[in-house]
N, C-alpha and C positions, 0 to 999 in steps of 0.2 A: 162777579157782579159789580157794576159800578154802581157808586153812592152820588145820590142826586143833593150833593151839600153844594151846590153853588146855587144861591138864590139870589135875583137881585132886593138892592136894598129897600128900591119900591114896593116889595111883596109886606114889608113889616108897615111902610108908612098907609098905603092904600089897600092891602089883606089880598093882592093878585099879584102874581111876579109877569113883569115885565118881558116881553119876551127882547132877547137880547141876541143878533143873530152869531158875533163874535164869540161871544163864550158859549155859546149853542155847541158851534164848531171844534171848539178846545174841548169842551166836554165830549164830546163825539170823538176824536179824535183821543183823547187820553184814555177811552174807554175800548179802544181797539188795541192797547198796548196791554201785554199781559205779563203775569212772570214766568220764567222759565220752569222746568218740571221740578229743581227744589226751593222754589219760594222767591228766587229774588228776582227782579228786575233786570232786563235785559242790557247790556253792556255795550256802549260804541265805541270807537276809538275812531278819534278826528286826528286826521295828521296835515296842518296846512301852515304854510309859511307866513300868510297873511293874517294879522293880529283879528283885523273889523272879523273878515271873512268868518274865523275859528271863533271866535266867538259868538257871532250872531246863528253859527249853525251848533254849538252847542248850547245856547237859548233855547233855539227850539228844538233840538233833543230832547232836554228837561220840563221843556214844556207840553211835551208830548211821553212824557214819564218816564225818560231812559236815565240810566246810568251814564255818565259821559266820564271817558279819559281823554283831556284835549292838549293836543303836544305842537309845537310849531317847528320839526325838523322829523327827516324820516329817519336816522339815528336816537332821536329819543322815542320815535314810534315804534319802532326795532325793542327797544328798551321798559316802556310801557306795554309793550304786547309781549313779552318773556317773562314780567311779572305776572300780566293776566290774562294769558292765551284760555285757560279754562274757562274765562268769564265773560268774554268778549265774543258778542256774535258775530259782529261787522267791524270792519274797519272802510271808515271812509276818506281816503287817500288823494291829495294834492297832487294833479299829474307832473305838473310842472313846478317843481324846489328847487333852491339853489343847491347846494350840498349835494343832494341826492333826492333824485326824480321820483315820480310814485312808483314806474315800473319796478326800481331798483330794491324802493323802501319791501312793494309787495315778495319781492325776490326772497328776501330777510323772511318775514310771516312767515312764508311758504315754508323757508328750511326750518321752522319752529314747527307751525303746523300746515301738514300737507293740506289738510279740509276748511284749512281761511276761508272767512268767503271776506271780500273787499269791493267796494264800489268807487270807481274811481270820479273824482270833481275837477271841472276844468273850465276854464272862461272864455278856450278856443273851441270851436264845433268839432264835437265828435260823434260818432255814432256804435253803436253796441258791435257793428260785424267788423270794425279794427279791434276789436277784444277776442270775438270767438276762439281763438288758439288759447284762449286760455279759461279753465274753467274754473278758478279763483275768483276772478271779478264778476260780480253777478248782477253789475248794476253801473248808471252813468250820472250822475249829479252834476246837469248842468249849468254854470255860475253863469248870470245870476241866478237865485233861484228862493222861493218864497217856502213858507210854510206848508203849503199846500204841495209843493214839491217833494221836499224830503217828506213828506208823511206815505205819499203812494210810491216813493222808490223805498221804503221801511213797508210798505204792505206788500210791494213785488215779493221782499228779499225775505221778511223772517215768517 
């Protein structure tokens, strides 16, 4: 159940809360995130080279009530996902890294765990049927992309 504790400040000065459509939405939105079947909170893992990017998408992860492991290289995403492949539902993966590509980083998952699931992000046009040969990626996060974005590719996926 979700808890209706976000009340505007209006409601104590004038005794009606305000209706506010922004945190309407966030509360809607954080009330569709659940925990997994023993208690905790669902787990992402961000893997992107880009500092704003990685950041502004594990914003709103957390503000849409997830766990976030956010790494900027698919070598430390390799490395954060080998710590917590038990706990990590998704991984959402940088097509294009210096170092190492997302195809390559998801390569890595894979031989950890076969049933990764990964959604891949990218700022070039792609579309879901260059994935089909693979049944790991189960999603496409295309940059740019809003809050309203990653909430329905997180409703497609978990």
């Amino acid at each position: 159940k979700c808890s209706l504790a976000l009340l505007s400040v209006s409601a104590i000065i004038v005794g009606k809360p305000k209706k506010d459509p922004e945190r309407q939405f966030f509360q809607e939105l954080t009330c569709r995130t659940s925990p997994d079947r023993l208690g905790r909170m669902y787990m992402i893992l961000v893997v992107d080279d880009q500092d704003i990017i990685r950041k502004v998408l594990t914003m709103m992860l957390k503000r849409l009530g997830y766990e976030v492991i956010s790494v900027e290289s698919g070598e430390e995403g390799i490395a954060a996902y080998r710590e917590h492949a038990s706990r990590v539902q998704l991984a959402i993966i940088d097509i294009s890294m210096p170092d190492m590509d997302g195809h390559e980083c998801l390569e890595h998952l894979v031989a950890i765990n076969p049933e990764v699931k990964a959604a891949f992000s990218s700022g070039f046009a792609m579309g879901m049927n260059s994935y089909n040969d693979n049944p790991n990626v189960v999603g496409l996060l295309q940059k740019p992309f809003g809050l309203e974005d990653v909430s329905a590719l997180l409703a497609q996926i978990l």
